[in-house]
Structures are given as structure tokens and as C-alpha cells.
N, C-alpha and C positions, 0 to 999 in steps of 0.2 A: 491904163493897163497896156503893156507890152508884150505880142506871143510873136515869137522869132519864126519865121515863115521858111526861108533858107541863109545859109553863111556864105562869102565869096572868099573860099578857103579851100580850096584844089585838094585832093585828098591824092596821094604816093603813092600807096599799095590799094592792093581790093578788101575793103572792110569784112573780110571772112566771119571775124566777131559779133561785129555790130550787128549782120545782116543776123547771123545765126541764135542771135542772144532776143532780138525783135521776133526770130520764127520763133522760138522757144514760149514765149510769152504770150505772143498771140496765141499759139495752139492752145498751151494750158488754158488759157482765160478763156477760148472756147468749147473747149471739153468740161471745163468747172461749168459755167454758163449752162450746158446742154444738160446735164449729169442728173440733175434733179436734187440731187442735194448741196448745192451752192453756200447756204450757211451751214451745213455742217462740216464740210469741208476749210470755210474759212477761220471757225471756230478751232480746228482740229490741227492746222498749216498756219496758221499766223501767230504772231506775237504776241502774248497775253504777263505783260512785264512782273503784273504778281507771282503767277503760277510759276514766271522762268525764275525768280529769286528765288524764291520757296521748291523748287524742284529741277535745279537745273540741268540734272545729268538727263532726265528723259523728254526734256521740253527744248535741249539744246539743236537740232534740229531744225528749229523752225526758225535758226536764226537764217538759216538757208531758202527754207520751202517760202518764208514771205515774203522772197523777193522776188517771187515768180507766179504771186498772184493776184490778182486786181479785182476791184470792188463794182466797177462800171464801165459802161463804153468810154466815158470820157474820160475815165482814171485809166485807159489803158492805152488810149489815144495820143490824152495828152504826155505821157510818158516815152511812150514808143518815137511820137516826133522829136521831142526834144533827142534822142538817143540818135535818133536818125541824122539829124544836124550836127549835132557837135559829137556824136561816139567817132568815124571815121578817120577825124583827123589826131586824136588821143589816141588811136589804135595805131597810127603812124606813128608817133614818135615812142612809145613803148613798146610795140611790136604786139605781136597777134596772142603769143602765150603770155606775154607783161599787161596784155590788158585785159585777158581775161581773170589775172590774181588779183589788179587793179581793181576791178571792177566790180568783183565777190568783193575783196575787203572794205571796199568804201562804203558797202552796204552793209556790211557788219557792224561798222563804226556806227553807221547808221542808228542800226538797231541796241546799242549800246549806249549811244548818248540818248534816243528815246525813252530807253526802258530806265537811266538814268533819273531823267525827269518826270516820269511816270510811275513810280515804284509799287503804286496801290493797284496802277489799273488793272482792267480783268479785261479790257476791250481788245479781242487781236485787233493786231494791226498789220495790215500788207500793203505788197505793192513793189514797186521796182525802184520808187526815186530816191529815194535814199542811194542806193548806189549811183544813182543816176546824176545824182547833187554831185557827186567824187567826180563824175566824169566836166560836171560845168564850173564844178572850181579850176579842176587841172588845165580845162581850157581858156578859162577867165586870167590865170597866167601865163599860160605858153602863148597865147594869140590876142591880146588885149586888145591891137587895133585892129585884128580884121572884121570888117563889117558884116554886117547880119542884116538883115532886110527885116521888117518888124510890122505887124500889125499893130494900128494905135485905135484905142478902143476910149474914147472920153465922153462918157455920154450918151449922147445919141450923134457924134459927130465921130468917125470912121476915115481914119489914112493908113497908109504906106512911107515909113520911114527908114533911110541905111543908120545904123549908129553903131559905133565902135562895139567891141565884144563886153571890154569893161565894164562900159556902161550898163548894156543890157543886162550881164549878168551881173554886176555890181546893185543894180537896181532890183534884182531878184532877188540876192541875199539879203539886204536887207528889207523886204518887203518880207522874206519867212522870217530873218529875226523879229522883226518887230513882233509878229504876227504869235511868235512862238514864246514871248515876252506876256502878251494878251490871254496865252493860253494857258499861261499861269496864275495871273490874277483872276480869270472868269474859271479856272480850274478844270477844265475840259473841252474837248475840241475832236472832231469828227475827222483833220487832219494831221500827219504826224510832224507839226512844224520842226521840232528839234531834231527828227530826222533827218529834215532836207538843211539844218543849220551843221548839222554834225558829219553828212556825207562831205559837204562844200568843202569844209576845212581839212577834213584827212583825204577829201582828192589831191588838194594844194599839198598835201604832206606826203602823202604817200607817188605823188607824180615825180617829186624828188629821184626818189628812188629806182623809183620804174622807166623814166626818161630813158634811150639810148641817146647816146651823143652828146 
């Protein structure tokens, strides 16, 4: 197992985005946390793929509100660091308002090949990586060989390794394909794998677009 620690990838401007889009999430996720009603808010803001086929003018909404909120400290953790490493340098080369359209849409997409492969569920579903997937595909292209520092995790044996951006994130998509593959034949899964399959791919698609230069 691979978790990217930092990138040696210099960032050009001040991540205005990033920084603001991480305050955003944390706060929600600790007002929801604090609130006293935490599942009925998740039930009420998240994606629940039946209900949005079957009703989508007044569930459409949530294709928004569940990207902005999280199930756990570690679901919110692990989300926000990844965002934190690689959002800054995506925000550089789309710029501050190209990555904020970025950013919303790749989480749409998200929720769209989810609810695709989901069509029965009733389970919301939240969370940030789905757009978050958009942002490590765009980066898995624009910056393939800059290095990423990595935590390796095999067992009970523990390093520190540089490897290319590729890689790492190469090895991450296909650790949720496969994963989202698995989650079809066992018919359920507690995570949104085709989420984080379907941000990655319309990151690489929509980075096109949103690139300056």
C-alpha cells in the first residue's frame, strides 16, 4: 500500500482554491459531527442513486451537497491530504476560477458514473473524492514524472520511497478499478469505487479543457 506523504512539485501561484475548498470541508464535517444529527443529515445531503432516478428534479442537489460531506475522521483526512498535495499544482495550470469548475465537475462526473452502476441503491453516498479522483487524474497527466514521496506499508514492514507521479497514481487507479470491478460481483461496498474510477477519467478529460497554455 502506497499513501503519497508530499510531491517535489513547486507550486506558481497561492492555492486560493485548494486552501479554501479544504476550509470548506473541514468546517462542514465539523458542524455535521457536532450537530447531533449526523445521519440524518447524511441521509438527507448525500446521494441515494434510486431516489435520484425515480425523483430527480428535487434530489438533484445533492449532487452538490455530497461533495462536501464526509463519513469519518479518516474519510475526511484522507481526502483533504490528497487535495492538499496534488490540488495546488492543477490550480496552477487552470487557474483559480478554471479550477474551481474543474473541480465541481469532476465530482459530478463522479456521482454520475456511481449512480450509473448503482441504479438500485438507497445507500447515500458522500464525500469529496470523487472530485478529488478529477484532480489526480489531471495530475497523473500533466506531471507524470514529478516525484511524490510515499509511504510503503507491506505488512508489518514500513519505508519511505520517491516514485514517479504515474506510478503512484497509476497504481491507485487501478487498485479502485479493480476494486470497483469486485464491487460488482460481491454486489455492494461501503465505498464509492466507480466514483473515484469515473472522477480520474473526466479529470484527464476535462484538464483538456480547463489547461491554460
Amino acid at each position: 500500500m502506497f499513501f503519497p506523504l508530499r510531491d517535489e512539485n513547486p507550486k506558481e501561484t497561492f492555492p486560493f482554491v485548494t486552501i479554501g475548498l479544504i476550509i470548506i470541508n473541514v468546517a462542514i464535517f465539523i458542524l455535521t459531527l457536532f450537530s447531533g444529527e449526523f445521519e440524518a443529515i447524511v441521509n438527507e445531503f448525500g446521494i441515494k442513486p434510486a431516489l435520484f432516478l425515480r425523483e430527480f428534479r428535487p434530489e438533484v442537489f445533492t449532487l452538490f451537497t455530497s461533495m462536501f460531506l464526509h463519513g469519518g475522521i479518516l474519510h475526511i483526512v484522507g481526502n483533504m491530504w490528497y487535495l492538499w498535495i496534488f490540488g495546488d499544482n492543477i490550480e496552477d495550470k487552470c487557474g483559480h476560477v478554471g479550477f474551481l469548475i474543474f473541480y465541481l465537475l469532476s465530482g459530478l462526473a463522479a456521482a454520475f458514473v456511481h449512480i450509473w452502476f448503482n441504479p438500485s441503491s438507497m445507500v447515500p453516498t458522500i464525500g469529496a473524492s470523487g472530485a478529488i479522483s478529477g484532480v489526480l487524474g489531471a495530475y497523473f497527466i500533466r506531471f507524470p514524472r514529478a516525484k511524490v514521496l510515499a509511504l510503503v506499508v507491506l505488512v508489518i514492514y514500513i519505508t519511505t520511497i520517491k516514485v514517479p507521479a504515474f506510478f503512484l497514481l497509476g497504481f491507485w487507479f487501478i487498485y479502485q478499478f479493480l476494486f470497483a470491478q469486485l464491487s460488482v460481483i460481491a454486489g455492494a461496498t461501503s465505498i464509492a469505487y466507480w466514483a473515484h474510477v469515473g472522477g480520474f477519467v473526466a479529470g484527464i478529460l476535462l484538464f483538456f479543457v480547463f489547461r491554460r497554455g
